[in-house]
C-alpha positions in Angstrom: -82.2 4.6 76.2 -79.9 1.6 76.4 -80.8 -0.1 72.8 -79.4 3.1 71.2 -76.2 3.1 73.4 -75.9 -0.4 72.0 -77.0 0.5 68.4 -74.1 3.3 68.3 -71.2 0.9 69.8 -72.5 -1.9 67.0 -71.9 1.0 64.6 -68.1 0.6 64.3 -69.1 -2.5 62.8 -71.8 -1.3 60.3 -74.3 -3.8 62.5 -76.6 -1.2 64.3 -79.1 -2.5 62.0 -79.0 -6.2 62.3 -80.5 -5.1 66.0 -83.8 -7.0 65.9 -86.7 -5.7 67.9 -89.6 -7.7 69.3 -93.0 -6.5 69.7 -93.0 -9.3 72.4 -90.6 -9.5 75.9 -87.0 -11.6 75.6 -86.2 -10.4 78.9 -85.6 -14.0 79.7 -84.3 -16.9 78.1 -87.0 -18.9 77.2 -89.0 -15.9 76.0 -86.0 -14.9 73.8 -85.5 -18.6 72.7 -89.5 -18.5 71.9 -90.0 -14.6 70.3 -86.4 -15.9 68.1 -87.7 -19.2 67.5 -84.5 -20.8 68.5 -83.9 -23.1 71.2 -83.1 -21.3 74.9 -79.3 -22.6 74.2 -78.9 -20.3 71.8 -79.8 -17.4 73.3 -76.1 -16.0 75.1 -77.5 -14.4 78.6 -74.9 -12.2 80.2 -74.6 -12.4 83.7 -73.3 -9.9 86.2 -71.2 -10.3 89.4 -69.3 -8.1 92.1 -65.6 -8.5 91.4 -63.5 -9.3 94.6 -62.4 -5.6 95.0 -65.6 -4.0 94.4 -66.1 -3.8 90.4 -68.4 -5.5 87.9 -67.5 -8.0 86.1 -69.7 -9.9 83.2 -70.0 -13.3 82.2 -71.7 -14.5 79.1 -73.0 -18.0 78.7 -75.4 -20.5 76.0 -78.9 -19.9 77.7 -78.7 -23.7 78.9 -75.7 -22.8 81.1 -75.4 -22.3 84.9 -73.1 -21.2 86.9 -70.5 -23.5 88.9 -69.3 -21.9 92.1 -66.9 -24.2 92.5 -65.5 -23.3 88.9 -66.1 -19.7 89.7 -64.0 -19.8 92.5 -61.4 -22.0 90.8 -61.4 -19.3 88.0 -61.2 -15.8 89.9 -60.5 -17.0 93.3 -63.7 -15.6 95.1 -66.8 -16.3 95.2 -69.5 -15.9 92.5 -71.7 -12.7 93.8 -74.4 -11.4 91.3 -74.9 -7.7 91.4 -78.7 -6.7 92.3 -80.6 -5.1 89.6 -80.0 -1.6 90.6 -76.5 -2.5 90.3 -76.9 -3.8 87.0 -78.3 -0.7 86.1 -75.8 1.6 87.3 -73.1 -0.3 86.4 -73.9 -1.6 82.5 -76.4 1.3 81.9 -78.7 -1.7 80.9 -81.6 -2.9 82.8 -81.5 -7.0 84.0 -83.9 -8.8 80.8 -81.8 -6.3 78.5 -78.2 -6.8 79.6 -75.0 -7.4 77.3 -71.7 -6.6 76.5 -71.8 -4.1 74.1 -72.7 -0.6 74.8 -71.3 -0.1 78.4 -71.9 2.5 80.8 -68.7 1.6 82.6 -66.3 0.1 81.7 -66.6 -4.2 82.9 -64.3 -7.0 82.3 -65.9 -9.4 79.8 -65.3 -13.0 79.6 -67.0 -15.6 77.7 -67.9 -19.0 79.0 -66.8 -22.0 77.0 -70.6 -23.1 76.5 -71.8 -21.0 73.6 -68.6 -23.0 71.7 -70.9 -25.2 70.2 -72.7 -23.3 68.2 -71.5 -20.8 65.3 -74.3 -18.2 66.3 -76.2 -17.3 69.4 -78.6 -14.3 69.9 -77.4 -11.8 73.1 -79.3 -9.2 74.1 -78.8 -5.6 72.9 -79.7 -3.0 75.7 -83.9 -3.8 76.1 -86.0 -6.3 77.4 -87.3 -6.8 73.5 -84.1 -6.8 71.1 -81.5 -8.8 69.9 -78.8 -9.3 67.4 -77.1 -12.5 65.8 -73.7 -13.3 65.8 -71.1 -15.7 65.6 -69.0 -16.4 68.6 -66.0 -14.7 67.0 -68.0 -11.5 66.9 -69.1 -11.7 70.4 -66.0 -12.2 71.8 -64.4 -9.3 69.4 -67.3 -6.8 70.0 -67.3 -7.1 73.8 -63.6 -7.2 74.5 -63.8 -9.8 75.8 -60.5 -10.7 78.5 -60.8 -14.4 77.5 -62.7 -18.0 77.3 -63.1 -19.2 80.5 -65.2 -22.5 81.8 -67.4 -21.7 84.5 -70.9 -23.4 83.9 -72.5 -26.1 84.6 -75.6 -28.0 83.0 -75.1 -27.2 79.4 -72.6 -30.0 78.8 -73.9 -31.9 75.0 -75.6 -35.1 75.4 -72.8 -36.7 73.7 -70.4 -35.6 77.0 -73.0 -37.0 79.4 -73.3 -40.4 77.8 -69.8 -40.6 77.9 -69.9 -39.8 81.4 -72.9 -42.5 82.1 -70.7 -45.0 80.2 -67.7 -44.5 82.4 -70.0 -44.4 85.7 -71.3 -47.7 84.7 -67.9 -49.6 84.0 -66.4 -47.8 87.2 
């Protein structure tokens, strides 16, 4: 079963017990956000996409954020494919609604997308479509291995950015 893969990495930190389990599904963000009782930014979804040669790579991101092809592409130089759920499966040994970076079947490049910056936790999944574990962004990024921060969302930018943004648009 996936959660235990994930429990037994989380071990090597002595956090296979801060795993939190839900009698209720947080296979998606807004039904993490509401089981949690956070708001859906705060929940950090990992995506997964078809590397340019053929392997997975993931992605995390704040629930909030989307992906930006044109980013995507700026970033890795192809563009963004997502692997189909079978894929998922077979390559993370996590099923979509239950996918993160800890615990891999294989192993994936990681990275983490500048969006979850703005908060000091965020709640990824651990393995199930009913589980998850808080923790700061330092330990995400330490606990996946992650390759680096990388920018390539869309949608999650803070109000404060878009007002800033309307303001410039209006004196343009």
């Amino acid at each position: 079963m996936s959660i235990e893969s994930v429990k037994a990495y989380l071990k090597q930190w002595n956090r296979e017990k801060d795993v939190m389990e839900f009698d209720a599904s947080s296979a998606t963000v807004q039904q993490a956000a509401d089981t949690i009782g956070v708001i859906p930014a705060r929940i950090a979804k990992t995506l997964s996409f078809k590397g340019e040669d053929g392997p997975a790579m993931l992605i995390v991101a704040a629930g909030d954020a989307k992906i930006d092809n044109k980013k995507f592409r700026q970033q890795f130089g192809f563009k963004a494919k997502m692997l189909s759920p079978e894929e998922v499966l077979e390559q993370t040994g996590h099923a979509v609604g239950g996918v993160c970076p800890f615990g891999l079947k294989n192993e994936i490049d990681v990275y983490l997308d500048e969006s979850m910056k703005r908060f000091q936790t965020l709640f990824p999944a651990c393995g199930s479509s009913n589980s998850a574990i808080e923790l700061t962004i330092d330990e995400i990024y330490e606990y996946s291995n992650a390759k680096e921060w990388i920018d390539v969302c869309k949608g999650w930018e803070s109000e404060e950015s878009n007002e800033k943004e309307a303001v410039k648009s209006s004196l343009s």
